[in-house]
C-alpha positions in Angstrom: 25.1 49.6 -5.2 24.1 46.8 -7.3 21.2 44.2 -6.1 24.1 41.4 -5.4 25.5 44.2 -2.8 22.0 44.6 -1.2 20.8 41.2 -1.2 24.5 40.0 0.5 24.4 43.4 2.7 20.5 42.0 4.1 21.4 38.7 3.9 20.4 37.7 7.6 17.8 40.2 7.7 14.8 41.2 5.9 16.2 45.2 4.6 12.6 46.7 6.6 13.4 44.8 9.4 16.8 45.7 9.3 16.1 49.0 8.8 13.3 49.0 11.8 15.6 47.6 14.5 18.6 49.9 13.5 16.1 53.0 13.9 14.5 51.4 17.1 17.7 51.0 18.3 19.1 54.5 17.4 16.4 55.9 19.1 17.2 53.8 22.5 20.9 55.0 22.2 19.5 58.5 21.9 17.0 58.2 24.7 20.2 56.7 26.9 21.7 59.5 26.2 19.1 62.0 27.2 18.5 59.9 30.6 22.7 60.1 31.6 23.0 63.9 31.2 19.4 64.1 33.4 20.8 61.9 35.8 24.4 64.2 35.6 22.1 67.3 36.1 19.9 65.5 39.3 23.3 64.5 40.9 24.6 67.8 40.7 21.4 69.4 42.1 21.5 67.0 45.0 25.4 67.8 45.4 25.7 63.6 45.0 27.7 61.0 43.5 26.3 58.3 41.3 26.3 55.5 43.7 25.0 58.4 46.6 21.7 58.2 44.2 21.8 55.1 43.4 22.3 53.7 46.9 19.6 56.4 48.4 16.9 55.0 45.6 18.0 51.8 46.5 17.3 52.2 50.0 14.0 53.9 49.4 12.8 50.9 47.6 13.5 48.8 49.9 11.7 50.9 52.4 8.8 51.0 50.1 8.8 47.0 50.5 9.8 46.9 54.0 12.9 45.3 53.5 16.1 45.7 55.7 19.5 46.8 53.8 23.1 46.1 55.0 25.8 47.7 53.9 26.7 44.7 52.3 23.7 44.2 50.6 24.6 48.1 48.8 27.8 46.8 48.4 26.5 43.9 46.3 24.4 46.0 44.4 26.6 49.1 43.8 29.3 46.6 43.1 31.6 48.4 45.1 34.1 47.2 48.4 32.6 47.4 52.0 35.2 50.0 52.7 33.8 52.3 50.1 30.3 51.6 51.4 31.3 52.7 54.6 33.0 56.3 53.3 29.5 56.6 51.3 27.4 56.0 54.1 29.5 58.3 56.6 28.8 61.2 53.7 25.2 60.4 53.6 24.9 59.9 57.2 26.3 63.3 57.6 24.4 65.3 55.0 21.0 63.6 57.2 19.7 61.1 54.4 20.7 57.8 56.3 20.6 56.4 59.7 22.5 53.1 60.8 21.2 51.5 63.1 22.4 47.7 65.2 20.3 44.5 63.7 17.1 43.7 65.3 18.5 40.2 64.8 21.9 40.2 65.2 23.9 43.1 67.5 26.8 42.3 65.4 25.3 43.6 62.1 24.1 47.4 60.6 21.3 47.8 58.9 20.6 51.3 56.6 17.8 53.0 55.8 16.5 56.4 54.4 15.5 59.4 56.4 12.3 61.5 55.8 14.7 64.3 54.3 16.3 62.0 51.7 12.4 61.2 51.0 11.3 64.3 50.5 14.3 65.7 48.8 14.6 62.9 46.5 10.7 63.5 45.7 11.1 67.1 45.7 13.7 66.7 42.9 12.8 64.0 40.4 8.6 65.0 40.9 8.9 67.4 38.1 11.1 65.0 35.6 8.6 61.4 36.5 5.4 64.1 35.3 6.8 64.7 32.2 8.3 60.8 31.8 4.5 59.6 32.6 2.9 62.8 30.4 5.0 61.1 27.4 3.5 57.8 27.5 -0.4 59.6 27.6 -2.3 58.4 24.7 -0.5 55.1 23.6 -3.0 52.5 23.1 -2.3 49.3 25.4 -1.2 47.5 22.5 1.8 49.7 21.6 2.4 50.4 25.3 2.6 46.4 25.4 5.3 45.9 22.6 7.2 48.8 23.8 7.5 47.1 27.0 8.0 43.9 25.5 10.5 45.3 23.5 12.9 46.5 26.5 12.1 43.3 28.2 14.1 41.8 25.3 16.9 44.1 25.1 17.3 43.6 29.1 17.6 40.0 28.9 19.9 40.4 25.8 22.2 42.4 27.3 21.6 40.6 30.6 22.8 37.3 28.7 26.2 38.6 27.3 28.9 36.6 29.0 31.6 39.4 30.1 34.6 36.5 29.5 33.4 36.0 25.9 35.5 38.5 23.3 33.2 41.0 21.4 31.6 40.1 18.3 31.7 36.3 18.9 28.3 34.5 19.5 27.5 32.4 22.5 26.9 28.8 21.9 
C-alpha cells in the first residue's frame, strides 16, 4: 500500500485512533455476542421466552421501586400488542411468577406484579453469572472504570440517536 493509500484510507481519522475504536468496538460486538447466547442459555433454563424475561425483570424492577405496571405499560416496553401481553401474562400467571390484580385506583384497570417464586428463581438463576460479571470489573482503577462507562454511555446515545426512517449509511443533519 503506498502512503497516498494510507493517508486517503485515515483520512477522517487519526490511523491509532482508528485502529483503537475498531478494536474497542470489536470487542463490544464480541462481548454482545457472548451476553445473547447467555441470555439463550438463561431462557432455556427458566423454560421462557425472551419477552417472559424480559417482562419478569421488568416487573421486578419496578417492584424494587415500588412502582405499579399495566399490561400496557409491558406492552409499551416490550413493544408488543395488548393481545400478546395478555397470552404472556396468562403463561406466567400459570407457571406462578405473576399475579393480576384490579387497580387500587381505577376497578377498570390491571395492574401486574412479580411473585416471590419468580424472585427467587430469577435470583437463583442469574446469582452465579452477576458474581462472575462483578468479579470481572475487580481491580479497575476508578479512572478506567469511569471511561469505560463513559464510553457505553456514548455508544447508547449513539445508537439511541439513529433515526429508523433515515436509509443506512446516510448522516443525520
Amino acid at each position: 500500500m503506498t502512503a497516498q493509500a494510507v493517508d486517503a484510507q485515515h483520512y477522517w481519522y487519526e490511523q491509532d485512533e482508528h485502529e483503537r475504536g475498531r478494536r474497542m468496538l470489536e470487542a463490544m460486538r464480541l462481548y454482545r455476542a457472548a451476553e445473547a447466547a447467555m441470555r439463550r442459555r438463561t431462557r432455556d433454563e427458566m423454560h421462557m421466552g425472551e419477552n417472559d424475561l424480559l417482562a419478569l425483570r421488568f416487573m421486578l424492577r419496578a417492584k424494587q421501586e415500588h412502582r405499579l405496571v399495566s399490561p400496557t405499560d409491558l406492552g409499551a416496553y416490550l413493544g408488543i400488542k395488548t393481545s400478546s401481553v395478555t397470552v404472556m401474562l396468562d403463561r406466567l400467571e400459570a407457571a406462578g411468577h405473576v399475579v393480576r390484580r384490579p387497580s387500587e385506583t381505577d376497578r377498570r384497570r390491571v395492574t401486574v406484579s412479580t411473585t416471590d417464586f419468580a424472585d427467587s428463581e430469577v435470583r437463583k438463576t442469574l446469582s452465579h453469572m452477576h458474581h462472575r460479571m462483578m468479579g470481572a470489573t475487580t481491580g479497575i482503577e476508578p479512572e478506567v472504570a469511569a471511561g469505560i462507562v463513559d464510553f457505553l454511555d456514548r455508544m447508547r446515545e449513539a445508537v439511541d440517536s439513529i433515526d429508523r426512517t433515515e436509509p443506512e449509511g446516510q448522516p443525520q443533519h
